[in-house]
Each structure stands twice: as C-alpha cells, then as structure tokens.
C-alpha positions as CSV (number, residue, x, y, z in Angstrom):
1,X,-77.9,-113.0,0.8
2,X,-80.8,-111.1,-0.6
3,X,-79.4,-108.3,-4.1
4,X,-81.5,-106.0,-3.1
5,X,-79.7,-102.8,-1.0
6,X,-82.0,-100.1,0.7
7,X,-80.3,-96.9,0.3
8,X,-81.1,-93.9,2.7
9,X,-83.1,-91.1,1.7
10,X,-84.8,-87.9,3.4
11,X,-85.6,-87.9,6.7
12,X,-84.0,-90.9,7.5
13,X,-80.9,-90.2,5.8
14,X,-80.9,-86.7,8.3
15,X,-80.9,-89.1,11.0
16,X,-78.2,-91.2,9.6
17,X,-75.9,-88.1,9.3
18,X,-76.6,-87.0,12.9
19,X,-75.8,-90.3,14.4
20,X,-72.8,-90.6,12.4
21,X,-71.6,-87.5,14.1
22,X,-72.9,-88.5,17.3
23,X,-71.3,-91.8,17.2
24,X,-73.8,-94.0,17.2
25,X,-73.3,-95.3,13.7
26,X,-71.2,-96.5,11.2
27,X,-70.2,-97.0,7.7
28,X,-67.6,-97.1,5.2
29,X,-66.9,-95.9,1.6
30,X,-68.9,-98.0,-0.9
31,X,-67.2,-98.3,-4.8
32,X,-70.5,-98.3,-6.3
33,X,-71.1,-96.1,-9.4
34,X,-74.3,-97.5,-11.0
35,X,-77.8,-98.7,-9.1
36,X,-79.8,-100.6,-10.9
37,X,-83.9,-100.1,-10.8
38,X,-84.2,-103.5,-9.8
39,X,-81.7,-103.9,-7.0
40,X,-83.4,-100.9,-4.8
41,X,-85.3,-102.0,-1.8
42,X,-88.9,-100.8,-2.4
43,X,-91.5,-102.9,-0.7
44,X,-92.4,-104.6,2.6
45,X,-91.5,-107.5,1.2
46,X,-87.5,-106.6,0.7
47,X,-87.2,-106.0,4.5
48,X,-87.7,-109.4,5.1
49,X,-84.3,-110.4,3.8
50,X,-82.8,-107.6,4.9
51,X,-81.2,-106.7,8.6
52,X,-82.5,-103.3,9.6
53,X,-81.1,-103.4,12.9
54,X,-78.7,-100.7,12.5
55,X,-81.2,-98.3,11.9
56,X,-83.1,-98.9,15.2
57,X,-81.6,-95.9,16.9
58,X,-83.5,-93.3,13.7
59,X,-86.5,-95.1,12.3
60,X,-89.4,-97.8,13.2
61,X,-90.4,-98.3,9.5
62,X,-93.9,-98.0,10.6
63,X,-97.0,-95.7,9.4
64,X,-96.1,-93.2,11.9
65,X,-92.1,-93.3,10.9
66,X,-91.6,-94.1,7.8
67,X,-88.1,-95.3,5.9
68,X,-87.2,-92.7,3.6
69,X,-85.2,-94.6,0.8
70,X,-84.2,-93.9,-2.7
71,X,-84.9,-95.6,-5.9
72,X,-83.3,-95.1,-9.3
73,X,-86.5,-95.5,-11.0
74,X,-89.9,-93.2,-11.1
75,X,-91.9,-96.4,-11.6
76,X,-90.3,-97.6,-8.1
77,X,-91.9,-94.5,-6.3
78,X,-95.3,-96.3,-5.3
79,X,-97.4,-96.5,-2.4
80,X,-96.3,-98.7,0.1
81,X,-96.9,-98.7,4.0
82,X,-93.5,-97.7,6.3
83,X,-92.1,-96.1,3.0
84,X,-91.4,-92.8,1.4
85,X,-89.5,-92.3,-2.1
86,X,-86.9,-90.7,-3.1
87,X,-85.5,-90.5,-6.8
88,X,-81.5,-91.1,-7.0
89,X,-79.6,-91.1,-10.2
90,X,-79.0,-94.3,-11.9
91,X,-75.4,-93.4,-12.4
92,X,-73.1,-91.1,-10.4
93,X,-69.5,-90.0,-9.3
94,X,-67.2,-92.6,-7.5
95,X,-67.8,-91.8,-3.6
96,X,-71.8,-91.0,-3.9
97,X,-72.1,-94.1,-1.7
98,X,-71.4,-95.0,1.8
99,X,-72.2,-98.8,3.3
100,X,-73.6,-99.0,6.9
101,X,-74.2,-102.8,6.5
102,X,-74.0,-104.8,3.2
103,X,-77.1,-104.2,2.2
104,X,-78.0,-100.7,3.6
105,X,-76.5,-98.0,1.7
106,X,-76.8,-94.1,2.3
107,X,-75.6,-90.8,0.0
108,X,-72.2,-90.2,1.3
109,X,-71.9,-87.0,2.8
110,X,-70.7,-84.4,-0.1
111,X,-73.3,-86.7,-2.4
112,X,-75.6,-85.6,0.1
113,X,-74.3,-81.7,0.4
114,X,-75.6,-81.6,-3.4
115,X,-78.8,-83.6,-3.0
116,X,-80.0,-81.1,0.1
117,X,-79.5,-77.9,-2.6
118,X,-82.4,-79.5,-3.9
119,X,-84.7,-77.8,-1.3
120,X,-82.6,-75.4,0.7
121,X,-82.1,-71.8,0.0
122,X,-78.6,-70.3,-0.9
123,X,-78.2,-69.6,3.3
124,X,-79.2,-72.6,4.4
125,X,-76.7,-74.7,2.1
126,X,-74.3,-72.3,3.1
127,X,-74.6,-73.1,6.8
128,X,-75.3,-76.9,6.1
129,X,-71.5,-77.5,4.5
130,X,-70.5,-74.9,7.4
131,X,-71.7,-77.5,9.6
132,X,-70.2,-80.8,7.4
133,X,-67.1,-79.4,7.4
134,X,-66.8,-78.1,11.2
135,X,-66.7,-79.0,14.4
136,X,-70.5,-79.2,15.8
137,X,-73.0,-81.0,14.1
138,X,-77.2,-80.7,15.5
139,X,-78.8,-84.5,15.8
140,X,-80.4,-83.4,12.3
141,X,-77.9,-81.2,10.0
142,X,-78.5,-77.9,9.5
143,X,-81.7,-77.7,11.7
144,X,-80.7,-75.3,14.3
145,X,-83.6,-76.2,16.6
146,X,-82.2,-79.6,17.3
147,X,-79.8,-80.6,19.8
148,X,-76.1,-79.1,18.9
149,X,-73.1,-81.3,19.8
150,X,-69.2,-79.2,19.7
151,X,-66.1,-80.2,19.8
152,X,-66.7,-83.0,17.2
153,X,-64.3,-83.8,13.9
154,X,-65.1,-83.0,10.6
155,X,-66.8,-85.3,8.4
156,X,-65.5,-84.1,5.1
157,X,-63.8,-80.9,4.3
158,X,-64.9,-77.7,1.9
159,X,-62.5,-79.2,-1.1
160,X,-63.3,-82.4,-1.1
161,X,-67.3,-81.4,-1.5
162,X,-66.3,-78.7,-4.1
163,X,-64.2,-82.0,-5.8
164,X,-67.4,-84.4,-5.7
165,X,-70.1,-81.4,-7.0
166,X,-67.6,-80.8,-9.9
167,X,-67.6,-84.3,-10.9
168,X,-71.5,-84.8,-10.2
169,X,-72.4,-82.3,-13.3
170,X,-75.6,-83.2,-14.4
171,X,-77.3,-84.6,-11.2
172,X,-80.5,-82.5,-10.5
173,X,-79.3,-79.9,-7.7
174,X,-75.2,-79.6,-8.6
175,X,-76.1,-75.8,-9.7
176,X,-77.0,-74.2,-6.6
177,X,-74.7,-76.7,-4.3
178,X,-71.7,-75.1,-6.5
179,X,-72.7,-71.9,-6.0
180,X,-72.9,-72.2,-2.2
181,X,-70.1,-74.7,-2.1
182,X,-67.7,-71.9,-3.6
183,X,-67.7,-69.9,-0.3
184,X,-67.4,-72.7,2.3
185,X,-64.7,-72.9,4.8
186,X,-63.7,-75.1,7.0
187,X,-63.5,-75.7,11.3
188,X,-65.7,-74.0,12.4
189,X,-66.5,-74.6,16.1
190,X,-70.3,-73.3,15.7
191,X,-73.5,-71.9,14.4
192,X,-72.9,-68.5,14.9
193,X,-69.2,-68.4,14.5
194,X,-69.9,-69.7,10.8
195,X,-72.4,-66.8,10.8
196,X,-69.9,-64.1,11.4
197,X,-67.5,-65.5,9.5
198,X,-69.9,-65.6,6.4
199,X,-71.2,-61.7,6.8
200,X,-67.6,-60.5,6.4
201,X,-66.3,-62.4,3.5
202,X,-69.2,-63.1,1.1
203,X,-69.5,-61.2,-1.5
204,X,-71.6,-58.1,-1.6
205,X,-74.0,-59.7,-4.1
206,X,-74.9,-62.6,-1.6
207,X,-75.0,-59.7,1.4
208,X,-71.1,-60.2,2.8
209,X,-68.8,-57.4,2.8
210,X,-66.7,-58.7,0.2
211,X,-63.4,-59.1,2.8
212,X,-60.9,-61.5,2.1
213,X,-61.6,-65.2,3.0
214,X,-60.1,-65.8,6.9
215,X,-59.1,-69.5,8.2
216,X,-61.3,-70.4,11.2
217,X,-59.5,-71.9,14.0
218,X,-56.5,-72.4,12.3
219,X,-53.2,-73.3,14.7
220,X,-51.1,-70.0,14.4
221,X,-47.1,-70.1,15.4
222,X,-45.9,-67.5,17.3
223,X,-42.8,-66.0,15.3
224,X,-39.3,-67.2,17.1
225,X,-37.8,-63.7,17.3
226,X,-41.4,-62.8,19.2
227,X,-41.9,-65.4,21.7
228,X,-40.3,-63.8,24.2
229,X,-43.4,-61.5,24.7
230,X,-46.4,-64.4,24.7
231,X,-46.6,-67.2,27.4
232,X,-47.1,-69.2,24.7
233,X,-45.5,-70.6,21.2
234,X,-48.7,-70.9,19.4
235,X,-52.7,-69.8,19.5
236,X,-55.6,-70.6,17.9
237,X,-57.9,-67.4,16.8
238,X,-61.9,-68.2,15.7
239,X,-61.4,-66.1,12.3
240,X,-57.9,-65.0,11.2
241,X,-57.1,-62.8,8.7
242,X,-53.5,-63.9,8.6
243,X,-50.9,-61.5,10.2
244,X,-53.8,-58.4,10.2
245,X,-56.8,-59.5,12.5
246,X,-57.8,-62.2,14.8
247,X,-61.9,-61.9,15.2
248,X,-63.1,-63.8,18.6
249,X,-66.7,-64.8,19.0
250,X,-67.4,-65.5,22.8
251,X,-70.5,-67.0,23.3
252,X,-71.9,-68.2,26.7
253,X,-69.1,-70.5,27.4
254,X,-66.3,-67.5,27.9
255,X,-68.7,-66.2,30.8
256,X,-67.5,-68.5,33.1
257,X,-64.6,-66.4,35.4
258,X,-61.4,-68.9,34.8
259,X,-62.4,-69.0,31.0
260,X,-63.1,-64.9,31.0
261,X,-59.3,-64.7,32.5
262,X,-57.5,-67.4,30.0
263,X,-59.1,-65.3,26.9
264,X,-57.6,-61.8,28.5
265,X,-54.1,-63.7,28.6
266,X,-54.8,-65.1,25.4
267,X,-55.9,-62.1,23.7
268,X,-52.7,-60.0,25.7
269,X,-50.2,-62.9,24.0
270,X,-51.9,-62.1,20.5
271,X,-51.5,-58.4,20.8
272,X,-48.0,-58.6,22.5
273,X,-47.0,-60.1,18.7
274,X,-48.9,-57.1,17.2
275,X,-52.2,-58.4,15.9
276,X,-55.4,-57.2,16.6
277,X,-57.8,-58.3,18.2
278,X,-61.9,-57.5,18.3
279,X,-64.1,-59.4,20.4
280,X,-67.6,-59.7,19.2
281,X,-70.6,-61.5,21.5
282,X,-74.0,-62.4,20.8
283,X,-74.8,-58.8,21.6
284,X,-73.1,-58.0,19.2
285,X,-74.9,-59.9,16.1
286,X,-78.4,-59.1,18.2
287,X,-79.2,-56.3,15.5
288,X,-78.4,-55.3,12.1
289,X,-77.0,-51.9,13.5
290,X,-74.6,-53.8,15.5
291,X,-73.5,-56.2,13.6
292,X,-72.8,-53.4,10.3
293,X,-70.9,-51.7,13.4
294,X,-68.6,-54.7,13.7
295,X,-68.3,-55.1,10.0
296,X,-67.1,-51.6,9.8
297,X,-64.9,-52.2,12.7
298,X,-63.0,-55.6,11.0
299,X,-63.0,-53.5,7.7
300,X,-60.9,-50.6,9.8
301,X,-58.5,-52.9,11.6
302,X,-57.7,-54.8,8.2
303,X,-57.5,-51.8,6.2
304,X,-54.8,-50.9,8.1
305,X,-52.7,-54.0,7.1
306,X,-53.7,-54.1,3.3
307,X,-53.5,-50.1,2.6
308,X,-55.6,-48.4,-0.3
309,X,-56.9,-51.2,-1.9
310,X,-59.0,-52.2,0.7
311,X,-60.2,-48.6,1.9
312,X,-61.7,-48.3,-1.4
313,X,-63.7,-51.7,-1.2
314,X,-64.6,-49.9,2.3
315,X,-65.9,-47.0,0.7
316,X,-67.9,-48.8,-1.6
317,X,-69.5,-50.4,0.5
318,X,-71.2,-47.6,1.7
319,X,-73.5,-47.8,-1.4
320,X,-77.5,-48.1,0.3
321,X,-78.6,-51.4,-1.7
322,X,-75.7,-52.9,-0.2
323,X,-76.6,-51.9,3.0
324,X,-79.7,-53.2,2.3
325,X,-78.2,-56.7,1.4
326,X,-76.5,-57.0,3.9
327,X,-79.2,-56.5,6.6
328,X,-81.3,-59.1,4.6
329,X,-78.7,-61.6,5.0
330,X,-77.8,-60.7,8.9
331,X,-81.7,-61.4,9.7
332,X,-81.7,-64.7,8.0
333,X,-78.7,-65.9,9.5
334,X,-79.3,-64.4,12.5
335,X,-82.5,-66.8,12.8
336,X,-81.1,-69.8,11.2
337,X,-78.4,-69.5,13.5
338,X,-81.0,-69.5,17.0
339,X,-80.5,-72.6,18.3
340,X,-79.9,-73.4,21.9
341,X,-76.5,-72.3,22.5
342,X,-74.7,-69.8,20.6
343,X,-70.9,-71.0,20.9
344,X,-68.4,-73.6,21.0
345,X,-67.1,-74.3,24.1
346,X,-63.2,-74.5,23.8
C-alpha cells in the first residue's frame, strides 16, 4: 500500500461535501493530527498507487476537471496536469480529518467551515454553517444556484464548529470563521428560513435587529393543563421565541390546499395555548420595506412578552444608520438566498 494520502481541497472538496449530504459518499473520522510534506499526493505519478474510484461521481482528474488537493508544503504547489493546490497546515486540531478510503482524505466538515472563511464574506459564512448545521444542503455548499435537497440531517451542529474553530487558533482563516460561527443556529429547514431567522437576531452592527436568539424547528410540548384546547400534544414552529412568538415562513410548498388547511389547524392549536403567531412569505422578504415591516411586527409581538426592556431596544432601533444596515444586509441575503425554491417542504 502506497504512504502517500490525497487529501481533498477546493472544488473537489465542495463536491465531496455535497455528495456526502446527498448520499452518495462516504467516510469516517480520521485521528490524524500532523501531515507530513512528503506523504501528500502531488503528482500524476501518486495516482497510480492510489484507488480514485470513489471520487468518480465529482471529478475526472483531467485538464478540463482538475483534482483540487491540499499539500502541507508551498514547494509541493507545482504545475502539474489534472491538479490544483491547496495549502493545508502541517499540524492541526484532532477531528480536521475525515477518511473516504485509506488513502483519500478530505477536511472534515467544521475543519472545512474555517477553511471556506478564507474567501467568503461575513454573509456568506453565515449562511454556509446555516446550511452545515440544517436540514437542506445544495449539490455545492452554500451556492444557492445549485440544486437544493430538504429534509436532510445535519452534518455537524453550531457547537461543535464553534468547539473545533476554538481549538484551531492559529490556522489562516479561524478569525472571521469565529466571528460568523458566533451567531449560528441550528435546523434550519432552508435558505430563506435561515435568512429570516438571521435579520431578526443579529446584532445591529452586522444589520439584525438585535432580538433574542430563537430555536428553529425545535419540538415544543404542549403544556398538560392546556391540551385540552389543541388537537395535538406537541408542535414544531420554524423560529420560536420560547413561550412569546412562533414565526412561520411558508414558502411554495404550503400553497398546496391540504397543506394550506393543516397550517390553519396548526397555527389555531398554537394560538389556542396563547402564543402568537405571524406568518411571513416570500412576499414578504421581496423588499426591504417589507421585510423592516415584519421586523417591526416580531419586535411588537415579543415586546409584549419581555416588557420595557425590549421596547427600548425597539426604539433604538429606529436610529437611520441602522436602518441603513439593515437594508444592506436584507439585499445581500435576499440574493444569496435566490435559489430555486424558497422553502422546506414539511
């Protein structure tokens, strides 16, 4: 068996993530901590003794599609035919690694969460672990042009990447992936839901509203004493403020007549136990004037749970450079959030 281990970089690695989530590959934790400049596949000649087979499905290691790989050494970044370099840190954090064959190795996915901060913006990272740590995934992460998939699990989870970027202090990129990491929550069940749950609890300096962080999708009891008044012992909101609001985002999906008539009982059973409930839609997010209408609208209904406290935030927010923020983030989201479909379907 040859030492020498290709490990996934770039493009390819996008693809590796995407057909992880898809299904249509595999791999395992790896317990390495330290690659060697030697032991990184970097020439035509490595191939040879290693099975590339699994990667069939995402690359042709040809001129016209190359492997993107990492090396742990600038000297390894050369020109060779079928390849493009990466640079990967000699030494890193336990879990940086994932296996798909022996000698195949790709970044695991909160190892690759930091290496994409990199060369994406602060909204894009945001959206990317949004994505890692929800429940749809597009054929390449983040990339909301690609083909979507819902209703899919997780593939790691908002602490566990905030864990790994904390131990990976050092490694070219962990400053902005903190920074983003910070505000990431997890299940969400799509592209714009993340988006709307982002405007209303990031801060004001990153363009939110500054509201208190909601769970997304999170399975809510029905209180014993009240379950005589819901057809139901337990419901499952899209962004819950816990006790005070339940925000739904319908997208396409809940235009379909049986589904339009379960959310009406759904959303009677909810406000039976005496929690609100607002329903935004695409048309909804379509502007900036609508969606600061909905902001101000979830600011008024959980006001009216949390008292002064959070009338004054309200009122603060009515500063004009906030205003301003907060348009500038809507519009980015808004169009790094266009992808095909607009919702989950649940």
């Amino acid at each position: 068996m040859t030492d020498k281990v290709l490990v996934l970089a770039g493009k390819t690695l996008d693809r590796a993530i995407g057909a992880l989530r898809a299904g249509t590959l595999r791999s395992r934790p790896s317990g390495l901590t330290r690659l060697d400049p030697d032991s990184c596949a970097c020439a035509v000649s490595d191939l040879a003794e290693i099975n590339i087979a699994p990667l069939s499905r995402i690359c042709d290691a040809t001129q016209s599609d190359p492997l993107y790989v990492a090396v742990t050494a600038p000297e390894k970044r050369r020109e060779v035919r079928g390849f493009e370099f990466s640079l990967f840190p000699r030494e890193f954090p336990a879990g940086s690694l994932r296996e798909i064959s022996p000698n195949i190795l790709m970044p695991s996915f909160e190892c690759y969460y930091l290496l994409k901060a990199r060369e994406l913006d602060f909204e894009r990272e945001l959206l990317l672990g949004m994505e890692l740590c929800g429940r749809y995934a597009h054929d390449i992460p983040g990339n909301p042009r690609s083909r979507c998939m819902f209703l899919v699990e997780p593939i790691c989870c908002s602490e566990d990447i905030r864990s790994y970027v904390e131990r990976a202090r050092g490694i070219k990129g962990v400053n902005p992936a903190a920074s983003a990491a910070r505000w990431l929550v997890d299940d969400s069940y799509s592209p714009r839901e993340s988006m709307l749950a982002l405007e209303q609890y990031l801060p004001p300096r990153h363009g939110g509203r500054g509201y208190p962080v909601p769970a997304l999708n999170p399975e809510v009891a029905v209180p014993p004493e009240k379950r005589g008044l819901t057809a139901r012992d337990t419901f499952k909101p899209d962004i819950y403020w816990d006790g005070l609001l339940d925000l739904e985002y319908d997208s396409a999906y809940h235009n379909d007549p049986v589904q339009v008539e379960r959310d009406k009982a759904r959303t009677a059973d909810v406000q039976a136990i005496g929690i609100p409930v607002i329903q935004a839609t695409k048309l909804s997010l379509s502007t900036c004037e609508r969606a600061e209408l909905l902001g101000r609208q979830v600011g008024e209904a959980l006001a009216a749970g949390m008292g002064t406290p959070m009338r004054r935030k309200l009122r603060r927010l009515d500063d004009p450079d906030l205003r301003f923020g907060r348009d500038a983030l809507h519009t980015r989201l808004w169009r790094l959030t266009a992808g095909p479909r607009d919702g989950a379907a649940r």
